[in-house]
C-alpha positions as CSV (number, residue, x, y, z in Angstrom):
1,X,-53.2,-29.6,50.5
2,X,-54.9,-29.9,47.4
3,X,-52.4,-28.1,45.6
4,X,-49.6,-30.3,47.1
5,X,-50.9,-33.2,46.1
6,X,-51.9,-31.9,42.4
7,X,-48.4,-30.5,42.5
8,X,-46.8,-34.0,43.2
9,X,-49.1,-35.7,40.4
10,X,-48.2,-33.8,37.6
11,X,-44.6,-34.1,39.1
12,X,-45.1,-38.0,38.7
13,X,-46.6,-37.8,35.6
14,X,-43.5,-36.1,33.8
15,X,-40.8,-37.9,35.5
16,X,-43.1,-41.2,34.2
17,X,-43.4,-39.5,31.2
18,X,-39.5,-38.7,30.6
19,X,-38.3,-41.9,31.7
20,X,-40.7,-43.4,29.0
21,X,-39.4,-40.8,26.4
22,X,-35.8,-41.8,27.1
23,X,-36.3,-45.9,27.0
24,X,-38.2,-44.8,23.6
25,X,-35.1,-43.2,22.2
26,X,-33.3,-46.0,22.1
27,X,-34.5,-47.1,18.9
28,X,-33.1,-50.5,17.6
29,X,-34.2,-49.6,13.7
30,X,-32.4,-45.6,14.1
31,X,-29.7,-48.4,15.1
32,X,-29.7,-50.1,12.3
33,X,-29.4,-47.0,10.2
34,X,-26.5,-45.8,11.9
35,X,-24.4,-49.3,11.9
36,X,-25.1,-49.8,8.0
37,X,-24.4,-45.6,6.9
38,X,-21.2,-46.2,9.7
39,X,-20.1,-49.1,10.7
40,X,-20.9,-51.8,8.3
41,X,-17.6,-51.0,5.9
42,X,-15.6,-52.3,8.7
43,X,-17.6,-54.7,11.3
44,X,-19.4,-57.4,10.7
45,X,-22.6,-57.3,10.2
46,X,-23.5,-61.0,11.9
47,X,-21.5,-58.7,15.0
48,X,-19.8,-62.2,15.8
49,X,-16.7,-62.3,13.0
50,X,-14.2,-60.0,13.2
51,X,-13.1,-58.1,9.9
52,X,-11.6,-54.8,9.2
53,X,-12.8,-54.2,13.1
54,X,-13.0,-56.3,16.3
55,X,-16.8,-58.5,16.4
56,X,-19.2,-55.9,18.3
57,X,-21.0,-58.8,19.8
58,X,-20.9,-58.3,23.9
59,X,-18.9,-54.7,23.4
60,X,-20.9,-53.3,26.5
61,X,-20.0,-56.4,28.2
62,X,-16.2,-56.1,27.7
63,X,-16.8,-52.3,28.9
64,X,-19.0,-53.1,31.7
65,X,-16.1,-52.3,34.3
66,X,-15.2,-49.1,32.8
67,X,-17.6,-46.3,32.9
68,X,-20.1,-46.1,29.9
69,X,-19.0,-42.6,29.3
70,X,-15.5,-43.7,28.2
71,X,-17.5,-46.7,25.8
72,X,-19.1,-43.4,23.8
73,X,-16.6,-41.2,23.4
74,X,-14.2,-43.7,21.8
75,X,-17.2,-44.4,19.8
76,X,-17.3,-40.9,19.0
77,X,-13.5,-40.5,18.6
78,X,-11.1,-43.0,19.4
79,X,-7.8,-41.1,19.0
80,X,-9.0,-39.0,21.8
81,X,-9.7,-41.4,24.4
82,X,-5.9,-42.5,23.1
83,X,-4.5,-39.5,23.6
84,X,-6.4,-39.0,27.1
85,X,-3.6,-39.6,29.9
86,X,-6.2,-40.4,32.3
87,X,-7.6,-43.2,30.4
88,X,-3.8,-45.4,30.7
89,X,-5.8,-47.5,33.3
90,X,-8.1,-48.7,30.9
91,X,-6.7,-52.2,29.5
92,X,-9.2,-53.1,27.7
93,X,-8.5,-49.9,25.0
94,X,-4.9,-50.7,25.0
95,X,-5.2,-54.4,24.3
96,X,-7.6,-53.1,21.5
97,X,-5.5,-50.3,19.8
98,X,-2.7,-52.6,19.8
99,X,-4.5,-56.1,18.4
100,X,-5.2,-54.4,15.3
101,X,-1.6,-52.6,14.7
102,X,-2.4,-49.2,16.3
103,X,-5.3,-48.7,13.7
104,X,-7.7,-46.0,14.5
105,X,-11.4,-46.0,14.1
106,X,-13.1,-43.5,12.0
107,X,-14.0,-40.6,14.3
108,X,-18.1,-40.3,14.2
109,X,-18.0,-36.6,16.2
110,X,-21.8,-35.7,15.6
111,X,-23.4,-39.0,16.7
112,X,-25.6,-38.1,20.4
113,X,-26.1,-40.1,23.3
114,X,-29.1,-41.3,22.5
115,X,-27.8,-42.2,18.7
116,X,-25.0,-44.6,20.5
117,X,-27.3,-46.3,22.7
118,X,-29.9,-47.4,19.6
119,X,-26.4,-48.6,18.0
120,X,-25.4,-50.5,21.2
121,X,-29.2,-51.9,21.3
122,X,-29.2,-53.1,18.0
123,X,-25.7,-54.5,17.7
124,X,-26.9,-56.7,21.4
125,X,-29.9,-57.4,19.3
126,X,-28.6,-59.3,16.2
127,X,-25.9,-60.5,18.3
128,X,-28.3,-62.0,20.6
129,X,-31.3,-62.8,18.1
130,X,-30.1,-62.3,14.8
131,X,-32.6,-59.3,14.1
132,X,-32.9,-55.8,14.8
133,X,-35.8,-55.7,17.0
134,X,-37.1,-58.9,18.4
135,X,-39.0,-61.1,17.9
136,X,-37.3,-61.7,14.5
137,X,-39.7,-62.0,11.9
138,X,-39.3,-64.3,8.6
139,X,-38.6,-62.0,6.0
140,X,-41.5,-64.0,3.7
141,X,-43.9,-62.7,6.6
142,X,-43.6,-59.5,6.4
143,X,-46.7,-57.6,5.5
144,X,-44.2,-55.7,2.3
145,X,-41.8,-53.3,1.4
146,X,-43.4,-50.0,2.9
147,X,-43.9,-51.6,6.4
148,X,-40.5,-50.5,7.4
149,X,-41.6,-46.6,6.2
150,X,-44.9,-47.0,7.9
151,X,-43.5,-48.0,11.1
152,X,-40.5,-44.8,10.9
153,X,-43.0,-42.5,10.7
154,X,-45.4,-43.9,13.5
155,X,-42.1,-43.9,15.6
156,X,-41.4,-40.3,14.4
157,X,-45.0,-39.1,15.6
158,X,-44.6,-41.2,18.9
159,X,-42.0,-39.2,19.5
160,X,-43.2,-35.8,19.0
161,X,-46.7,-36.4,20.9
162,X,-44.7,-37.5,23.9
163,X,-42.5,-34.2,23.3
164,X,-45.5,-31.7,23.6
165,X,-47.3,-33.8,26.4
166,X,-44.2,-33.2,28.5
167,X,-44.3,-29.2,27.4
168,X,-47.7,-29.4,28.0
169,X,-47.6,-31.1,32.2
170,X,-44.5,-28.4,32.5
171,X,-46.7,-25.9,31.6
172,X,-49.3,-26.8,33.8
173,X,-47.2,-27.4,36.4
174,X,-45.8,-24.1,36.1
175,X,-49.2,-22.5,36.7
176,X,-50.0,-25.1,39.7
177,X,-46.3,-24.0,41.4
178,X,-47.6,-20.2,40.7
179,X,-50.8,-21.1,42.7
180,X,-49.3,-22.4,45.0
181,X,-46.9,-20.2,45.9
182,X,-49.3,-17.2,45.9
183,X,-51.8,-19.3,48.3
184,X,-48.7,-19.6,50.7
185,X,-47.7,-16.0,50.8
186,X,-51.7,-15.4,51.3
187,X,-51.5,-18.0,54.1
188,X,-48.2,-16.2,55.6
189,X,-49.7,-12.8,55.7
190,X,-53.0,-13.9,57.3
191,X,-50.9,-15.1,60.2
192,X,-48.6,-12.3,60.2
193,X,-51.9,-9.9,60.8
194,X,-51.1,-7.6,57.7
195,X,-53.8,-7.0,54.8
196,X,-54.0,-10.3,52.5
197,X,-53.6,-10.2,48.8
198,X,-56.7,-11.6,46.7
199,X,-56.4,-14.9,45.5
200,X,-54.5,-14.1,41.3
201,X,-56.4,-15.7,38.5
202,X,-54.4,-18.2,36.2
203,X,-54.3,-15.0,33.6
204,X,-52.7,-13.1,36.4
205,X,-50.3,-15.5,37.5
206,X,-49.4,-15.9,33.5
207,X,-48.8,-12.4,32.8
208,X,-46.6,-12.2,36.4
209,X,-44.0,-9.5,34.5
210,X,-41.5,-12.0,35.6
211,X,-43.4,-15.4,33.9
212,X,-43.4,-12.9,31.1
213,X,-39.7,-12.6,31.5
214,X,-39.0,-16.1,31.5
215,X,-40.9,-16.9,28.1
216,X,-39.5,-14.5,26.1
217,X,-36.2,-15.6,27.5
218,X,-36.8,-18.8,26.4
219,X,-38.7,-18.3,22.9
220,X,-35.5,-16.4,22.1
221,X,-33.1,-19.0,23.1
222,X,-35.2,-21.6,21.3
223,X,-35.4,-19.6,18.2
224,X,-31.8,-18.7,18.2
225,X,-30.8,-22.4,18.7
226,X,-33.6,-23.3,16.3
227,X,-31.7,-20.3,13.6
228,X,-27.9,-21.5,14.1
229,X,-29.1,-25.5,14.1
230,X,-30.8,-25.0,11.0
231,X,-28.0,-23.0,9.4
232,X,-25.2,-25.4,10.5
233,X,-27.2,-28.1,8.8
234,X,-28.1,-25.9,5.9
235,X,-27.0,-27.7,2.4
236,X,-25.5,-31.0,3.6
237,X,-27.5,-33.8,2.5
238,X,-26.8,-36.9,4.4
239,X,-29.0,-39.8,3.4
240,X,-29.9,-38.3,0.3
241,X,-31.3,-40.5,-2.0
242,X,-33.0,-39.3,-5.3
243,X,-34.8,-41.0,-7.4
244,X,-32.7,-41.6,-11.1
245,X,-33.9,-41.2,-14.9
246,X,-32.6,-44.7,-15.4
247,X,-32.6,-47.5,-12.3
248,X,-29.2,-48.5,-12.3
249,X,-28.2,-50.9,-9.5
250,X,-24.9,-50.3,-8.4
251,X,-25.5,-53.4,-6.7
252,X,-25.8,-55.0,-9.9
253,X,-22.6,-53.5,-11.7
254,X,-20.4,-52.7,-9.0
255,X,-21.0,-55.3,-6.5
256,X,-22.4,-58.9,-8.6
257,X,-20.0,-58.3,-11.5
258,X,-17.2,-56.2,-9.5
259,X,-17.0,-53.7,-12.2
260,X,-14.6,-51.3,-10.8
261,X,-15.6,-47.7,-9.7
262,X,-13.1,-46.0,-11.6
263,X,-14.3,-47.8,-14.8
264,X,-17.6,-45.6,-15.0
265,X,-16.3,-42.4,-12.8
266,X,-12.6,-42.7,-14.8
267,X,-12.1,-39.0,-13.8
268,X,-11.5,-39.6,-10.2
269,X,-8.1,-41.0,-10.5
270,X,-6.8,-37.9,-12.8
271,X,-9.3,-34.9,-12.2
272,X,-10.9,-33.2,-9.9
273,X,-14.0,-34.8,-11.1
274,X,-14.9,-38.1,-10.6
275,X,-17.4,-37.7,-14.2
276,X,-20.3,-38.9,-14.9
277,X,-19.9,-41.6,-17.0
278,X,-20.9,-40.8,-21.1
279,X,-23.4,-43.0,-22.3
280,X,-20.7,-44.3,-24.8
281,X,-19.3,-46.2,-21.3
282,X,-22.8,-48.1,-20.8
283,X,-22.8,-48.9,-24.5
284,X,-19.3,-51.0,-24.2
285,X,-21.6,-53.4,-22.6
286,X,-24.6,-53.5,-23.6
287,X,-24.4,-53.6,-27.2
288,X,-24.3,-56.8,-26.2
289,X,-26.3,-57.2,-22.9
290,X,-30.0,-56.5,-24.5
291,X,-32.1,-58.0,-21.4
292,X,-31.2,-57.0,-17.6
293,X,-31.6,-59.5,-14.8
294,X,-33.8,-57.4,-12.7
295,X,-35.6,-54.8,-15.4
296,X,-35.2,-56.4,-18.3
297,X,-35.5,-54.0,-21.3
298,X,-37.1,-51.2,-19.9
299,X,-34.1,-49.5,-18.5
300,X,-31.4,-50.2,-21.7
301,X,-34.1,-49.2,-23.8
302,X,-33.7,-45.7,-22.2
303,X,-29.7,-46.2,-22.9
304,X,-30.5,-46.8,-26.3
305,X,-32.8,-43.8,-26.9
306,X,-30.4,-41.4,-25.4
307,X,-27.5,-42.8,-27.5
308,X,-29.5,-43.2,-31.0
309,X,-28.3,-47.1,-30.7
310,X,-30.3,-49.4,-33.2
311,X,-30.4,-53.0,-31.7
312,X,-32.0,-54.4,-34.7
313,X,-29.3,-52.8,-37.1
314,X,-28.4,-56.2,-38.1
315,X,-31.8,-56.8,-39.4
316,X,-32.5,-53.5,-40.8
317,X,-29.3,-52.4,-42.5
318,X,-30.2,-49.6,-44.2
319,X,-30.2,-47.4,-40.2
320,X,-26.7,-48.6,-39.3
321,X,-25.3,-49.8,-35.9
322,X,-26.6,-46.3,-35.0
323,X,-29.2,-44.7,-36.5
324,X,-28.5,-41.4,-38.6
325,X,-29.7,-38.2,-37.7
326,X,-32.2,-38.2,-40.7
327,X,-34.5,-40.8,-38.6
328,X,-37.1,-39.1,-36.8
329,X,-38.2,-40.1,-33.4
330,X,-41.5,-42.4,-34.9
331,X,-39.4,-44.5,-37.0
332,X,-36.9,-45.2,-33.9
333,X,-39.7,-46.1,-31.6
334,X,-41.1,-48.5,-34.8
335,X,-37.7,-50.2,-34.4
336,X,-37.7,-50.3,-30.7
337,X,-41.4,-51.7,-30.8
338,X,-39.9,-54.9,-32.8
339,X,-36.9,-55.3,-30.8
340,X,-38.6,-55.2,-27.6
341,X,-41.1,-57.8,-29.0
342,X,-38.2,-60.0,-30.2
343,X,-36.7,-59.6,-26.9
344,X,-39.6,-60.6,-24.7
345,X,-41.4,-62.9,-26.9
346,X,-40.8,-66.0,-24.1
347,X,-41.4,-63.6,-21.3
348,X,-45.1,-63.9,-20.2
349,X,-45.4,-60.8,-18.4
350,X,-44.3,-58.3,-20.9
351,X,-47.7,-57.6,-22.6
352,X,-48.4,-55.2,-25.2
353,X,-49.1,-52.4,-22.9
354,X,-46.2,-53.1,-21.0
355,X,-44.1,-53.0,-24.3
356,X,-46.2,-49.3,-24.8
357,X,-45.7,-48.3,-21.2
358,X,-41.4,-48.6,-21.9
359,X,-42.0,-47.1,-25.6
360,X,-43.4,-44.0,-23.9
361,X,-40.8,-43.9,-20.8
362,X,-37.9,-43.8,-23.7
363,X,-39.1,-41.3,-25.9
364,X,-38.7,-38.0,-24.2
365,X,-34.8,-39.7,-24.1
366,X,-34.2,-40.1,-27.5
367,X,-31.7,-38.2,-29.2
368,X,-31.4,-36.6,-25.9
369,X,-28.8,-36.6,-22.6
370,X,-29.5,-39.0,-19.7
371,X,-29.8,-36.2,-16.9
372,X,-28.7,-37.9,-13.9
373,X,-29.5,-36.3,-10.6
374,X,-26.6,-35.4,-8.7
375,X,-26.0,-36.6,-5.1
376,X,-22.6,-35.6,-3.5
377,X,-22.5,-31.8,-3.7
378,X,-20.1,-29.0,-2.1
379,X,-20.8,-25.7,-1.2
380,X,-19.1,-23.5,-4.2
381,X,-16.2,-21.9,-1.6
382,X,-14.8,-25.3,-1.0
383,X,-12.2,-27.3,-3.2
384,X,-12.0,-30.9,-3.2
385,X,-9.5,-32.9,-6.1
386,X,-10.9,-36.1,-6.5
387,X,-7.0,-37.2,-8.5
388,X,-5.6,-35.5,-5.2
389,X,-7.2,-38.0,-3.0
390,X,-7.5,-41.2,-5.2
391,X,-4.6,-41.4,-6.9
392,X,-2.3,-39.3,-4.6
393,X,-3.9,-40.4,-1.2
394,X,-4.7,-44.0,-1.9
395,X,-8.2,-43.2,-0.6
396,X,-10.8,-45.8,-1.0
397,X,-13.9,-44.5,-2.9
398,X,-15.5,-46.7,0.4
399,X,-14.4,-44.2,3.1
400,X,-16.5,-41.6,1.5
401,X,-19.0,-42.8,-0.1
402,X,-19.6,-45.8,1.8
403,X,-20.6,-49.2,0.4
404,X,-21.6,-48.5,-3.0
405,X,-21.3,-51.8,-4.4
406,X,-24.3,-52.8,-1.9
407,X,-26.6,-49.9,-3.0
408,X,-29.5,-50.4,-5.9
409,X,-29.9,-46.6,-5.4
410,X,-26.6,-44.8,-4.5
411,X,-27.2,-42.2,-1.5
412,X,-25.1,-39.9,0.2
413,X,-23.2,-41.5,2.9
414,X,-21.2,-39.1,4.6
415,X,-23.0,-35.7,5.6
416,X,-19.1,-34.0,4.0
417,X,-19.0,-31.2,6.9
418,X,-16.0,-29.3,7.4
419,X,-15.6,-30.7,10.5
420,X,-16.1,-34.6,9.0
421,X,-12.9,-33.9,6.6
422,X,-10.9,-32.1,9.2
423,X,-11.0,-35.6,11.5
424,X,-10.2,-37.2,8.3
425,X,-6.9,-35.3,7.8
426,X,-6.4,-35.1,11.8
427,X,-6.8,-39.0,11.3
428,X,-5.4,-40.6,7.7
429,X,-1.9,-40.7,7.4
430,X,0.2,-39.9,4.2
431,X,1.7,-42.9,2.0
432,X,5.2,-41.9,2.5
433,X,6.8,-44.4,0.4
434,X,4.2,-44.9,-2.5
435,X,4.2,-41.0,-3.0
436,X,6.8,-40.0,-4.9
437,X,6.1,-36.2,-3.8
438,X,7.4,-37.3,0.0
439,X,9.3,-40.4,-0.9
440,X,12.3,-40.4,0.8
441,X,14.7,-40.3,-2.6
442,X,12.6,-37.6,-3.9
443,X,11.3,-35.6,-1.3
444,X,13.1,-31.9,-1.6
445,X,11.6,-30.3,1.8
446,X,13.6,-30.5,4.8
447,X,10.3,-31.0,7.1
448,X,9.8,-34.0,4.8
449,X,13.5,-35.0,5.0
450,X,12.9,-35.2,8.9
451,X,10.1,-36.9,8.6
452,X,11.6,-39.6,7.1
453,X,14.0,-39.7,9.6
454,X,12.1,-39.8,12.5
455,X,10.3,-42.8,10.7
456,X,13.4,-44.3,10.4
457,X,14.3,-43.9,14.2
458,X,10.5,-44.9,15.3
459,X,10.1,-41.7,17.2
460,X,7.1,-41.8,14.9
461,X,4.5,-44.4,13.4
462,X,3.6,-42.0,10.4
463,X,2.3,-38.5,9.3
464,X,-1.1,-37.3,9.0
465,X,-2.3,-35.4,6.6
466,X,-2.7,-32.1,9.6
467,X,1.0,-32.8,9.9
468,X,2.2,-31.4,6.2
469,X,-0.6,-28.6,6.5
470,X,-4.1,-30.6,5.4
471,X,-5.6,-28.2,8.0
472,X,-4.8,-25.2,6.5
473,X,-7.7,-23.1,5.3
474,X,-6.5,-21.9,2.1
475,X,-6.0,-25.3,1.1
476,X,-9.9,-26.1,0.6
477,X,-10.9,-22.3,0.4
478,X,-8.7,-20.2,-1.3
């Protein structure tokens, strides 16, 4: 009896411990990460408005008679809940499909269950309250800027207490089930008459060869799922977000004064680079622009440095617009000492050591390079043509790297898998008529040539990019 009813208590415990484990996944804030890295190019963020996408507000409502599984995988891929036969009976996806001209959502494979359901908690969330997690808190209340981190990590340790607790009751539990049934074979023998076993120890019933069995069973399938997880995931950098030599808003540039991407990164429409911009580009501006809205000086003084530009040349004519090569690195930082006091001489809170502090952040740069970190890399066997995709495909610089404009540091958006390109060819079709490769006058290849023609017919809507060999492997590895 008493191991029954310990038996049964640890049972309750873990069940009451799982169920609490699973409400805790659904985390509004992981939800709010995954509708801005995902989502937010396309639906509203308000979820009430539609935009490129339908308004999310009351989406598990409008799905509430269809089963929820059907809701996550056209979350996950919505060209294969279209090209399901079994899902015809579902109106609401065909209304859909067809309200926004048969255009199809960007396939998120990788996202889990528990991913979806802290999206579809925080998009009820601000739909409902206008925040992510409820109650809403003024944004003037907020204890600062590294709550948000604070509270991540908690969550994050939350998490993996609860996840050895529950290996901890199973354990236990295992040993109380070992005791058990060894005290019920004891019992069954006694009444059978024939010579009863001794009672095992807990180190007996541990090292049972086929407990023993069992563990190294599962330490090897741990580890090997722990070895091939790790290895899928090695190199790709999703959400990387590194800290820059100079702290240029792309916010600033790219979304306040619209300056177009290809601007800067003028290699993306004819290379395969997209380029780092020279420092020659930011000095088209701010020869002019001396004084930045949000770090005043400090950062173009760094710009100035690297490019051996003399913002005072009009004052001290002997250096030039530029200073020569015969000017050592004191007698620039003399210069840059006057114009930075010129600059801020009505700005209160640019003392002399905060003039010092800049002096010293700009002169290990001058003369030298700006060395910009690099975010987006590939691994060395894969090809990708930047002019192939911008200028050729008509891609948006959005749809990979998502929205830049709205970054002060740029991250990596995408985690650029294999298998996040191939659903991008299985899924983007080809420009037909603004390609002069496949145009219809020009086009040479008979697959082409029928292409067209089934267009023409409306036996089909378009081509993807699968359809004139984008899956190909030598085409990215070669």
């Amino acid at each position: 009896m008493t191991f029954t009813l310990s038996l049964r208590t640890l049972l309750a415990s873990i069940f009451t411990i799982f169920t609490l484990q699973l409400a805790h996944s659904q985390d509004p804030k992981l939800g709010e990460a995954l509708f801005k890295d995902n989502c937010a190019s396309c639906h509203s963020r308000d979820m009430k408005k539609d935009m490129t996408g339908p308004a999310l507000a009351g989406v598990e409502e409008r799905w509430a008679k269809f089963p929820k599984e059907e809701l996550y995988s056209w979350i996950r891929n919505s060209s294969g809940v279209l090209a399901n036969s079994s899902l015809k009976s579902n109106s609401y996806v065909k209304g859909l499909y067809a309200s926004y001209n048969n255009a199809v959502m960007t396939p998120f494979p990788s996202l889990k269950d528990e991913e979806i359901a802290s999206l579809l908690l925080y998009i009820k969330n601000v739909a409902e309250s206008g925040c992510a997690a409820p109650p809403c808190q003024d944004a003037t209340a907020a204890a600062g800027a590294g709550s948000t981190t604070t509270e991540t990590k908690k969550d994050e340790s939350d998490n993996s207490t609860l996840i050895w607790v529950l290996i901890g009751l199973l354990a236990i539990a295992t040993v109380l089930l070992g005791r058990y049934i060894n005290s019920l074979k004891r019992m069954a023998q006694h009444k059978d008459g024939v010579h009863v076993e001794d009672e095992k120890s807990i180190l007996q019933i541990i090292l049972n060869p086929t407990v023993v069995k069992i563990l190294i069973f599962a330490v090897v399938l741990f580890g090997g799922y722990t070895t091939v997880n790790n290895a899928i995931g090695l190199g790709r950098q999703q959400n990387y977000q590194p800290e820059q030599p100079i702290k240029f808003s792309h916010a600033l540039h790219a979304g306040k004064h619209a300056i177009d991407c290809q601007y800067c990164h003028d290699g993306a429409r004819r290379s395969k680079h997209s380029v780092i911009p020279a420092t020659n580009t930011c000095m088209n501006c701010h020869t002019a622009v001396q004084n930045g809205p949000e770090h005043g000086t400090a950062e173009i003084l760094k710009i100035y440095a690297s490019s051996g530009f003399n913002p005072i040349s009009n004052k001290t004519p002997q250096y030039g617009q530029y200073f020569k090569e015969a000017v050592n690195a004191d007698e620039r930082l003399e210069v840059y000492r006057k114009w930075l006091k010129e600059a801020n001489k009505d700005n209160k809170n640019v003392t002399e050591a905060e003039i010092n502090a800049q002096l010293n952040a700009a002169k290990p740069m001058i003369g030298k390079p700006i060395n910009w970190v690099k975010i987006h890399n590939l691994p060395d066997h894969a090809y990708f043509n930047h002019a192939q995709h911008v200028t050729v495909g008509k891609v948006a610089c959005q749809d990979c790297h998502g929205k830049v404009e709205e970054m002060a540091i740029v991250k990596q958006h995408a985690p650029l898998s294999m298998g996040w390109c191939v659903n991008c060819h299985r899924q983007t079709k080809v420009k037909f008529d603004e390609n002069g490769y496949y145009n219809a006058k020009t086009a040479t290849h008979k697959m082409y040539e029928q292409y067209h023609n089934e267009i023409k017919s409306g036996k089909r809507a378009g081509v993807t990019v699968e359809e004139i060999g984008g899956l190909e492997c030598q085409k990215c590895h070669y």
